[in-house]
C-alpha positions as CSV (number, residue, x, y, z in Angstrom):
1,X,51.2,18.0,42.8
2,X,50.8,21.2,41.5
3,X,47.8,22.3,39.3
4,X,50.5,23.8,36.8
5,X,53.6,22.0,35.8
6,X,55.6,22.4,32.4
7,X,54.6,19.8,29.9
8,X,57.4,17.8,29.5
9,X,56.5,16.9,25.9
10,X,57.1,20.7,25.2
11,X,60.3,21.2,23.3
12,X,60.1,25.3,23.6
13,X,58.1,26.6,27.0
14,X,55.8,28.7,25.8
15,X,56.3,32.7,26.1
16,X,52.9,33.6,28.5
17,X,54.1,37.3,28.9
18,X,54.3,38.0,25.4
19,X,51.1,35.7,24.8
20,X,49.2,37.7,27.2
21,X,50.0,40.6,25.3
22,X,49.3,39.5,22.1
23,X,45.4,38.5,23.0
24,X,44.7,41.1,24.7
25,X,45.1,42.9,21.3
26,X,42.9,39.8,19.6
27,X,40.5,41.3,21.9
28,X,40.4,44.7,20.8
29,X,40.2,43.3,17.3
30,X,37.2,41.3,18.0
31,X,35.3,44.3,20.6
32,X,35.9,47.1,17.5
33,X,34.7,44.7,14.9
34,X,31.4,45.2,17.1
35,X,30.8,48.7,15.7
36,X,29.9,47.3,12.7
37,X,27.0,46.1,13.4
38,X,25.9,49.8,14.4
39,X,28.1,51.6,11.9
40,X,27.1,49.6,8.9
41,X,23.2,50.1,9.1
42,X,23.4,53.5,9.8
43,X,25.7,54.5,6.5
44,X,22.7,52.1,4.5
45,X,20.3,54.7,6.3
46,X,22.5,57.9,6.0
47,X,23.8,57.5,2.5
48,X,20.8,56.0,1.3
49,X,22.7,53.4,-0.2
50,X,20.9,50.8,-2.7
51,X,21.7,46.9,-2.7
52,X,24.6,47.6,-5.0
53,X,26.8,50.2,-2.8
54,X,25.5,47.8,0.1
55,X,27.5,45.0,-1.5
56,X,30.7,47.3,-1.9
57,X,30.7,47.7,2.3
58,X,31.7,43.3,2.1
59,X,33.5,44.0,-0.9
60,X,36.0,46.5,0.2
61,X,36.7,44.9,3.7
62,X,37.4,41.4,2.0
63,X,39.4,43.0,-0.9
64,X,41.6,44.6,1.2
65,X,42.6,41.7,3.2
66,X,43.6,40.6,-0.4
67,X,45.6,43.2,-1.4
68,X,47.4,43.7,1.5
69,X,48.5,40.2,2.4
70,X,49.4,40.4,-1.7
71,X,51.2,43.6,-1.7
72,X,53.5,42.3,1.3
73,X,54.6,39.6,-0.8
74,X,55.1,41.4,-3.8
75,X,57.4,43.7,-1.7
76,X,59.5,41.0,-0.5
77,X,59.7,39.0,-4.2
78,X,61.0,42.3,-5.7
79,X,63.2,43.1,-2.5
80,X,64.4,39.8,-1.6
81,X,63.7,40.7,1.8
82,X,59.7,40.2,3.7
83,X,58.7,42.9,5.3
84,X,56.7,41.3,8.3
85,X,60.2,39.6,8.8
86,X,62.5,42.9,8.3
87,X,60.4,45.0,10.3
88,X,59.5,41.6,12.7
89,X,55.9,40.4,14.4
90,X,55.7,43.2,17.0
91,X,56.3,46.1,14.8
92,X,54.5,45.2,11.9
93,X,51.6,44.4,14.5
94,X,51.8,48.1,15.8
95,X,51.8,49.3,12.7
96,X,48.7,47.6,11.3
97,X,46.9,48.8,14.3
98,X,48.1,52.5,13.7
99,X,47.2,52.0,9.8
100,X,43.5,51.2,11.5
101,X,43.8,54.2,13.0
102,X,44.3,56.0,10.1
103,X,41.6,54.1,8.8
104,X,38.9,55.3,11.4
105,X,39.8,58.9,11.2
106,X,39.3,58.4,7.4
107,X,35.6,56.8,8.2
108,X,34.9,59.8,10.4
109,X,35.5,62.8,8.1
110,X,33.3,60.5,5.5
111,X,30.6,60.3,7.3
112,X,31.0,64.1,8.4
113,X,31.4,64.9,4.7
114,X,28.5,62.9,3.8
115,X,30.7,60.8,1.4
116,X,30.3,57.0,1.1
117,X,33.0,56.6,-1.1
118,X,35.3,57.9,1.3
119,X,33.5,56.0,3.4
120,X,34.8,53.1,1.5
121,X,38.3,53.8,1.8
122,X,38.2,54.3,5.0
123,X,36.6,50.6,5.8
124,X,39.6,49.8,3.2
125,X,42.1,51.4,5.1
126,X,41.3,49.7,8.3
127,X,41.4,46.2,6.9
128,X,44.6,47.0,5.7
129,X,45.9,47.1,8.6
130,X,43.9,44.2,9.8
131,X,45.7,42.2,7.1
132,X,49.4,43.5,8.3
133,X,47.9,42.2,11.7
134,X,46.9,39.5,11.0
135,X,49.5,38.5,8.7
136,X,52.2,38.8,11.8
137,X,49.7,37.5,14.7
138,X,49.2,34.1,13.2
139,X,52.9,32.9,12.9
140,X,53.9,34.9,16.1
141,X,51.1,33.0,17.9
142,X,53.0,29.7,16.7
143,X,56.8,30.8,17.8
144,X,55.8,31.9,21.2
145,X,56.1,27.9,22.5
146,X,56.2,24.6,20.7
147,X,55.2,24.6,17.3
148,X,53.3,21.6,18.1
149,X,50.9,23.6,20.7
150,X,51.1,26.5,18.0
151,X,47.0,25.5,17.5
152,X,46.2,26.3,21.1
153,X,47.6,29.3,21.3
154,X,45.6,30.7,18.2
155,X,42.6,29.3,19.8
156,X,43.5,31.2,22.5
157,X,43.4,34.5,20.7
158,X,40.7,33.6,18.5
159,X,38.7,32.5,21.8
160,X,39.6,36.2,23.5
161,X,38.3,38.0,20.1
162,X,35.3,36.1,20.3
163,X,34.6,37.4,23.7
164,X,35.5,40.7,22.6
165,X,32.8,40.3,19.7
166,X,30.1,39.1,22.2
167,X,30.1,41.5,24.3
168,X,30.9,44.9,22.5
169,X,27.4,44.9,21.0
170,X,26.1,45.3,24.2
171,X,28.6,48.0,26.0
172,X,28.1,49.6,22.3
173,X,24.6,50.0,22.5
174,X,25.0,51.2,26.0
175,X,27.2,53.8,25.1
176,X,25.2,54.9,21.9
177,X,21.3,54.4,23.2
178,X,21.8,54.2,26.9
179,X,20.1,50.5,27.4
180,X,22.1,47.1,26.7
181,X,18.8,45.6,24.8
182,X,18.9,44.7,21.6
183,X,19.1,47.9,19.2
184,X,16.3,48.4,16.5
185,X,16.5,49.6,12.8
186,X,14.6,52.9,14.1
187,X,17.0,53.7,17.1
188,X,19.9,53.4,14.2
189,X,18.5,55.2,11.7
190,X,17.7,57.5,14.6
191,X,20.8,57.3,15.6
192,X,22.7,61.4,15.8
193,X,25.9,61.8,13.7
194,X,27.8,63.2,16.9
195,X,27.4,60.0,18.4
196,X,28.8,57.9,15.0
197,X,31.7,60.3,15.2
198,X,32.5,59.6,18.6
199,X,31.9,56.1,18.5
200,X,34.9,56.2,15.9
201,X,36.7,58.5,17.6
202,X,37.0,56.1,20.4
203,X,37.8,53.2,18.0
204,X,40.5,54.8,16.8
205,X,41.6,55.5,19.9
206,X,41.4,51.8,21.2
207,X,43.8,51.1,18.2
208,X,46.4,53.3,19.7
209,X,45.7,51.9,22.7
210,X,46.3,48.4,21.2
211,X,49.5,50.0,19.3
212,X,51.4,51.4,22.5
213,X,50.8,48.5,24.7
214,X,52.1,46.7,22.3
215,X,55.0,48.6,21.4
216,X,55.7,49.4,25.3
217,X,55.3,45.8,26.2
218,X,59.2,44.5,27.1
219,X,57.7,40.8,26.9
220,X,57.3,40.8,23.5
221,X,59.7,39.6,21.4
222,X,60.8,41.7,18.3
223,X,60.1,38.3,16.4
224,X,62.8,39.8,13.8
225,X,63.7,37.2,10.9
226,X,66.7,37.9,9.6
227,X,66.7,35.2,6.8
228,X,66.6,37.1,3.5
229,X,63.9,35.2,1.1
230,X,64.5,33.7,-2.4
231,X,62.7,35.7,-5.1
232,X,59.3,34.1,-5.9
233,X,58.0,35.5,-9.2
234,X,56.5,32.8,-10.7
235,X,53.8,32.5,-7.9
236,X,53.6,36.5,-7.3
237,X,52.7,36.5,-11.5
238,X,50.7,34.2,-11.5
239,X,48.5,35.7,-8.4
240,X,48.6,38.9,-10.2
241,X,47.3,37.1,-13.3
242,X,45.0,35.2,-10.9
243,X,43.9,38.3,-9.7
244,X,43.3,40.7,-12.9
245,X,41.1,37.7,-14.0
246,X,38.8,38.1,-10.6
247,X,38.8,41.2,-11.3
248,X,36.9,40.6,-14.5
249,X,34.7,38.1,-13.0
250,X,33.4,40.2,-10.2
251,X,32.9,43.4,-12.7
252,X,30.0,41.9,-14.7
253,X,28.4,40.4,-10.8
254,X,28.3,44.1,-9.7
255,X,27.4,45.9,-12.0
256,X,24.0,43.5,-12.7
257,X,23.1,44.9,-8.9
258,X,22.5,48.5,-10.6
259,X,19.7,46.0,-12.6
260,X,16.5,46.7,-11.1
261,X,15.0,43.5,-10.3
262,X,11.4,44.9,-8.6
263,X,9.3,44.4,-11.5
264,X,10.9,41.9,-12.7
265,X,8.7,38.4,-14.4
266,X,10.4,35.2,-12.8
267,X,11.8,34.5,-16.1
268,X,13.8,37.7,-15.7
269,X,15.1,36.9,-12.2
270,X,15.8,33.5,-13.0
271,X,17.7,34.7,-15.8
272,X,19.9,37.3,-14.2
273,X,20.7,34.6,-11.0
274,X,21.7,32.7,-13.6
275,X,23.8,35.3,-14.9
276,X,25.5,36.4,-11.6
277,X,25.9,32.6,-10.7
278,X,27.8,32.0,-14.2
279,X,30.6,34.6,-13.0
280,X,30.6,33.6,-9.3
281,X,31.2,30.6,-10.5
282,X,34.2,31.7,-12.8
283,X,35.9,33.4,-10.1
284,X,35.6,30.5,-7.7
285,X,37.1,28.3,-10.6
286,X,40.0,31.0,-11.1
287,X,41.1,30.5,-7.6
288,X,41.1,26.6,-7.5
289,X,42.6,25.9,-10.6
290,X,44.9,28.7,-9.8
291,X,46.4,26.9,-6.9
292,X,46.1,23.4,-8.3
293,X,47.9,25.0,-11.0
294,X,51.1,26.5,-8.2
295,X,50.9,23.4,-6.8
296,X,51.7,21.3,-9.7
297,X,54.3,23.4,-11.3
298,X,56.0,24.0,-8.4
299,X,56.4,20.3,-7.8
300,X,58.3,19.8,-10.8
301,X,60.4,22.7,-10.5
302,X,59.9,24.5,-7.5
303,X,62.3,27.7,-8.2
304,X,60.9,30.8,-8.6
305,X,57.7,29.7,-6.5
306,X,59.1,30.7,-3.4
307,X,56.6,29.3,-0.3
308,X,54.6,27.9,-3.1
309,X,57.3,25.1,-3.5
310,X,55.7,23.6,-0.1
311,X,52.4,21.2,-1.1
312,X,50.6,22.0,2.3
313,X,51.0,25.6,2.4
314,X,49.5,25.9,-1.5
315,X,46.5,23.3,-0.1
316,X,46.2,25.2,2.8
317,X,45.8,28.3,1.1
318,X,42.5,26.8,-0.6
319,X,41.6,25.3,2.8
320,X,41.5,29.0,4.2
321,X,39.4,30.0,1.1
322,X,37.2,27.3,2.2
323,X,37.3,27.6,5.5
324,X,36.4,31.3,5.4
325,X,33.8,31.2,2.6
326,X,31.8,28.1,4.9
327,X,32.1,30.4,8.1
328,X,30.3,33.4,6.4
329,X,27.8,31.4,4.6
330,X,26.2,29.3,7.0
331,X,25.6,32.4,9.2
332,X,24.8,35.1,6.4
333,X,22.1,32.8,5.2
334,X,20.9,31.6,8.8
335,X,18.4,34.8,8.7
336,X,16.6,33.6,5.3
337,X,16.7,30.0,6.3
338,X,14.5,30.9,9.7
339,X,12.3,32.7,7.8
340,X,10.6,29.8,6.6
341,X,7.6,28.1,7.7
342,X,9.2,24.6,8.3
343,X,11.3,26.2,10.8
344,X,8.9,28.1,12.2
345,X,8.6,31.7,9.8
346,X,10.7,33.5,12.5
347,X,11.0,37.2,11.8
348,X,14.3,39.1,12.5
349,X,13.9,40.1,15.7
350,X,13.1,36.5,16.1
351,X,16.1,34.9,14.5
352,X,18.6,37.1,16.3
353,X,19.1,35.0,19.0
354,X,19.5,31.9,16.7
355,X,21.6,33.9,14.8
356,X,23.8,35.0,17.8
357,X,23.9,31.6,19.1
358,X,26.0,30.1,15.7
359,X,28.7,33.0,16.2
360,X,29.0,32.3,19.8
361,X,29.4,28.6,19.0
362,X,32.7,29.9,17.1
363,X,33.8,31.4,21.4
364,X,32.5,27.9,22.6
365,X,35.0,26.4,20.4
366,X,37.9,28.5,20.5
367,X,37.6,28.9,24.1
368,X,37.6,24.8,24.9
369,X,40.7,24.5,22.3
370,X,42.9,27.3,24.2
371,X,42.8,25.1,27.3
372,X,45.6,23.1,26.2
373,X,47.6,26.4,25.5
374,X,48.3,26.4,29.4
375,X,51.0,23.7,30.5
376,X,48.1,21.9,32.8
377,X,48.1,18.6,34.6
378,X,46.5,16.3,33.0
379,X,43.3,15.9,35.2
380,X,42.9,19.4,35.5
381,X,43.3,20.3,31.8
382,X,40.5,17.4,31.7
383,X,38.2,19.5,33.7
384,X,38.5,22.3,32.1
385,X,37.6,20.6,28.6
386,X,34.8,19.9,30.0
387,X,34.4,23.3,32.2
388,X,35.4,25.9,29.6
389,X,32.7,24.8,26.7
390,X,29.9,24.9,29.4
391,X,30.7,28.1,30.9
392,X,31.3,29.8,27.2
393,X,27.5,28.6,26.5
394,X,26.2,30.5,29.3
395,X,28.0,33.7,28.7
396,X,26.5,33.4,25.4
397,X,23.1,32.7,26.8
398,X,23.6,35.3,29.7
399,X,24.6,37.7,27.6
400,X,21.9,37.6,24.8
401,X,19.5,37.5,27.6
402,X,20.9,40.8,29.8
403,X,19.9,41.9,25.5
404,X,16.3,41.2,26.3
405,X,16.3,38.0,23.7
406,X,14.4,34.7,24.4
407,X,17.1,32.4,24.7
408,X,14.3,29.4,26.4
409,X,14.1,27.6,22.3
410,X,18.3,27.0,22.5
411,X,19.1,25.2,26.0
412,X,18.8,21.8,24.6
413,X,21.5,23.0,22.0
414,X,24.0,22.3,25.1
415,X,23.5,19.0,23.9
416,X,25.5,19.9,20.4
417,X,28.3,21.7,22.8
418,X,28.5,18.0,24.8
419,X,29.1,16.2,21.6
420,X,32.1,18.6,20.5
421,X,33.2,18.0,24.0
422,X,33.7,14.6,23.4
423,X,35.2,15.0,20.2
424,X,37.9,17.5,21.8
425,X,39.0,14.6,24.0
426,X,39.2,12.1,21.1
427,X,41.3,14.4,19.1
428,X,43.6,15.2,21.8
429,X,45.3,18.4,20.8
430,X,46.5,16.8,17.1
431,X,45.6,20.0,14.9
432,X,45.1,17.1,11.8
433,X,42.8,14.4,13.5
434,X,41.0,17.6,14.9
435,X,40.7,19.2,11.8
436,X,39.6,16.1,10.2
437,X,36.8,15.2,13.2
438,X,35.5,18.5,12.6
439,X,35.4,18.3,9.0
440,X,33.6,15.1,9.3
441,X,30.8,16.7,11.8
442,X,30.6,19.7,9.5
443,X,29.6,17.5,6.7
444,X,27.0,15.2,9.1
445,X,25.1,18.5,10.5
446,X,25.2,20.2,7.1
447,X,23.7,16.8,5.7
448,X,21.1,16.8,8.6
449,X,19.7,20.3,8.1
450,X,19.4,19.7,4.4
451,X,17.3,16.8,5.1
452,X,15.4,17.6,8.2
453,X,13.5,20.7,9.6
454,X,12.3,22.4,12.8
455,X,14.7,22.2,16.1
456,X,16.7,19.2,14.4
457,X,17.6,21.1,11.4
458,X,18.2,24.1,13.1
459,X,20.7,23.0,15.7
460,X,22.3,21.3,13.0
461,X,23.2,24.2,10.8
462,X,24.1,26.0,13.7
463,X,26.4,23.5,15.2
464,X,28.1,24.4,11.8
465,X,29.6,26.9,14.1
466,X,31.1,24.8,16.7
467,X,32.5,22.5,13.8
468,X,33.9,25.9,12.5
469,X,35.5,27.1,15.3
470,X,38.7,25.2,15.7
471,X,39.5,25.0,12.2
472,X,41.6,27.9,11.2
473,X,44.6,27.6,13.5
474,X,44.3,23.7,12.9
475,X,44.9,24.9,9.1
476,X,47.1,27.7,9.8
477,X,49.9,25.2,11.7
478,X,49.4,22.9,9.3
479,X,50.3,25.1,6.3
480,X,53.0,26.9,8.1
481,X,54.7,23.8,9.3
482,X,57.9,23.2,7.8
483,X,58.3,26.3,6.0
484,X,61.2,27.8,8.0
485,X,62.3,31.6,6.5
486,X,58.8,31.2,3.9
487,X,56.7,31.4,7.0
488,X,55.3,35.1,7.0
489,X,55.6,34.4,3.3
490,X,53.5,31.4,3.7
491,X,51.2,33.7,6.4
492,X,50.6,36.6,4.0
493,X,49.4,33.8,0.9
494,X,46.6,32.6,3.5
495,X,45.8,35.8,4.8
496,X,44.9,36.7,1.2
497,X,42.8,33.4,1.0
498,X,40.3,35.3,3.3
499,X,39.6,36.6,0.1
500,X,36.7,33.0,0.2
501,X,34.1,35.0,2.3
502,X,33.7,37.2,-0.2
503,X,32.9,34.5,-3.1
504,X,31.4,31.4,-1.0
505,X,28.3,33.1,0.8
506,X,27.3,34.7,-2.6
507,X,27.0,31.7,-4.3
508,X,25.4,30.3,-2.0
509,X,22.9,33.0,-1.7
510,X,22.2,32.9,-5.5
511,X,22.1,28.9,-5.4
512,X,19.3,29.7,-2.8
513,X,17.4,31.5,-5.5
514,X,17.3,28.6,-7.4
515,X,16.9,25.3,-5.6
516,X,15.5,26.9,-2.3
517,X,17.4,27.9,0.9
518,X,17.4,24.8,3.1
519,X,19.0,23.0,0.3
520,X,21.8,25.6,-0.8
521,X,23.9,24.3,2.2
522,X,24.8,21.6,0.0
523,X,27.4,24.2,-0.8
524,X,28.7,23.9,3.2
525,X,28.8,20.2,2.5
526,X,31.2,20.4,0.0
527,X,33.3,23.0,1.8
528,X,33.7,20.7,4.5
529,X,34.2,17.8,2.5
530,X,37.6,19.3,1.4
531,X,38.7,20.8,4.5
532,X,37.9,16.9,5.3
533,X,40.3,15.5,2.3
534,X,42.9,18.3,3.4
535,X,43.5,17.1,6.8
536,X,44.3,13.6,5.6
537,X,46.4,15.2,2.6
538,X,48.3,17.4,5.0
539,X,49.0,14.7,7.4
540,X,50.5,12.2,5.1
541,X,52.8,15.4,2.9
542,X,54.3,16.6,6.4
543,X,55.4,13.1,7.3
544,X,57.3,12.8,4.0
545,X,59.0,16.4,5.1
546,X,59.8,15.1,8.3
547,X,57.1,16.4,10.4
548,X,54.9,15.4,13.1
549,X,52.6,16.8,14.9
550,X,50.4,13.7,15.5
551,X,52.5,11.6,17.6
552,X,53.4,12.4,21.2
553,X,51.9,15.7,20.6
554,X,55.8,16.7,19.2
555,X,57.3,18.2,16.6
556,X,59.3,15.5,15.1
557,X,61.7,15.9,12.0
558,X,63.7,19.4,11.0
């Protein structure tokens, strides 16, 4: 028999040429989001930016992804017609990679012009375009096959960009210091604006790149819808309303940063964490009621809600804003939680590796869900479960150690990677038992780490990473399931949920000033808790549509 034979379960073979295509460009996305991590610290060191402006750098990329993915609906409300589907999934792809473009050139003559507010727009500009991207990637990932497989084949790309992420900080640092070890806060600081500039310059340029094998590609589908949409303003007026009252929220959180907090008594801190929490707090409020709110007018009279009229998507939405928020938190606060003495007062240099082993977890992940985008045998596609993970653990531990890191403290965390093995094969490819698994481990190992310390605790938070990793196309198919001509509709509302990684980890961070850092990933519980209750609620709604992906592996219904 042969190792590759079509699935026969598959309703649609899937589209491979067009799929290859398509994460090859995940790829660039994940090797150019690698600059950051030389970029960012040198504008801290070249503009001599304070905490404030340092907190506008997160600010700007998460806000675009908001008001792009917002703008594109408010385009097609007004013109009855949605852009992604007018101008269809390969162009709008090629032109939110040539909107990056635009984006990096605008970074460049920032940083020439020694202007971090043009700075600012620039970073703006680019996730612009990530948010067009990403806005057509996601659904054109699903209608390249089955809709049922849709899952592996954004684990696929997701699995690609993570391999792009892992290994551009090294071929960066090559480029920009000559050595692949890891790069100090005095080689950046040191770091010549000729060589910023052309690291951009060459960013840009990969973006074209991206654009014209793209656009040149003749296995890629235009992915045109021609369906025009109904006009939806009762959700896009109440996300503008939802969104001019964040707007207010984060003002006050902001501002307090210009406070200077040095010489402050701890009555004073305490006060103003209190402060910042308050408003935090208020804007994570305005988003849930906001879409418990869609959800339950729209059940009673679902005109004028347009994609809002479908109970998973408005779930999933805040399943996305969860989802995100978790991801970011557990590792922006992995540095802080390492630097204390019951897990073992490890400095930064220290940490990295830890630090670099919870985003890899995300590859490991990604990488063992994309097997069963390939129409395998069954005993091969086996293997490989079991293969994939294992080899994705040492490129992570390869590659962290050709960057001159101690990896020796993480090779019993292969045992973590074996357990998410096993609970791959119980899932079996069903993106709501999966999503529900994971939800459940992510609650266990958040539980764990609040409760433990040392090695225990530690692997626990960081397996937050593998139970991370398979959970957004799980609750991107899910959302989009069902929703026929609302579907980049639908993509563009959780695209805009993103928005949670920008909320999450800062309360979080400002819990941690309060009850301690080990014990502010209670917030992660909770997180995973609902992305927990959403995988059951999702499961049970799509049934009553007609739709299921949990038996046979099929999509059953209309």
């Amino acid at each position: 028999m042969s190792n590759i034979e079509k699935d026969s379960s598959s309703a649609i073979p899937t589209n491979y040429g067009a799929l290859s295509t398509l994460v090859t460009v995940f790829f660039f996305w994940g090797f150019i989001a690698a600059g950051n991590s030389i970029f960012i610290p040198f504008c801290k060191h070249y503009f001599n930016l304070d905490q404030f402006q340092s907190q506008l750098i997160d600010f700007a990329f998460y806000t675009a992804y908001y008001i792009g993915a917002l703008a594109l609906f408010a385009y097609g409300s007004f013109g009855g017609k949605d852009l992604v589907g007018k101008w269809g999934y390969k162009k709008s792809i090629v032109f939110g990679l040539l909107f990056s473009a635009m984006g990096a050139a605008a970074m460049i003559i920032a940083v020439n012009a020694n202007t971090f507010s043009g700075m600012l727009v620039g970073l703006f500009i680019v996730a612009l375009g990530f948010s067009l991207q990403q806005t057509a990637a996601q659904p054109f990932s699903v209608s390249l096959g089955d809709p049922a497989t849709g899952t592996s084949r954004i684990n696929l790309g997701g699995g690609i960009n993570s391999l792009g992420t892992t290994i551009g900080p090294i071929v960066v640092a090559l480029a920009l210091f000559g050595t692949t070890a890891a790069v100090t806060d005095a080689q950046i600081t040191s770091l010549s604006l000729s060589k910023v500039i052309l690291l951009y310059c060459c960013v840009g340029g990969l973006f074209i790149a991206a654009a014209g094998l793209f656009h040149f590609s003749k296995k890629v589908p235009s992915g045109i819808m021609e369906e025009g949409t109904e006009k939806a303003n009762k959700a896009l007026y109440m996300l503008l309303m939802m969104t001019g009252l964040l707007i207010i929220m984060f003002a006050p959180v902001f501002n307090s940063y210009k406070t200077d907090l040095s010489n402050a008594t701890k009555d004073e801190t305490l006060a103003m964490n209190a402060y910042r929490m308050k408003w935090l707090l208020g804007a994570l409020a305005i988003v849930v009621l906001g879409l418990f709110y869609a959800n339950a007018s729209a059940t009673k009279k679902p005109e004028g809600w347009g994609a809002m009229k479908y109970p998973q998507l408005v779930l999933g939405m805040l399943a996305i804003f969860v989802y995100v928020g978790v991801e970011v938190a557990i590792g922006s606060n992995l540095g802080e939680l390492l630097k204390q003495s019951s897990f073992g007062s490890k400095q930064a240099s220290e940490a990295t590796p830890y630090i670099a082993m919870y985003w890899g977890s995300l590859m490991i992940g990604r990488w063992t869900g994309a097997v069963s985008a390939f129409n395998l045998t069954k005993i091969n596609k086996m293997l490989l479960q079991i293969i994939v993970p294992l080899i994705a653990f040492g490129v992570i531990v390869g590659v962290n150690t050709i960057a001159k890191y101690d990896m020796s403290s993480l090779y019993y965390y292969i045992i973590c990677v074996c357990i998410q093995i096993a609970a791959f094969f119980y899932c079996n490819d069903k993106p709501a038992k999966t999503l529900m698994v994971f939800g459940l481990l992510g609650v266990t190992a958040m539980v764990i780490g609040t409760q433990t310390t040392g090695t225990i605790a530690t692997y626990a938070f960081l397996s937050g990473g593998l139970c991370c990793s398979i959970m957004w196309p799980c609750i991107f198919t899910l959302s989009i399931a069902g929703l026929g001509k609302y579907t980049t509709q639908g993509s563009a509302f959780l695209i805009m949920m993103i928005l949670g990684g920008g909320i999450i980890p800062p309360i979080q961070g400002k819990l941690a000033d309060v009850i301690g850092i080990q014990q502010s990933y209670w917030v992660p519980v909770i997180c995973f808790a609902y992305l927990t209750f959403f995988a059951i609620a999702v499961k049970g709604i799509l049934k009553k549509q007609g739709i299921n992906y949990e038996e046979s592996g099929t999509l059953a219904g209309h």
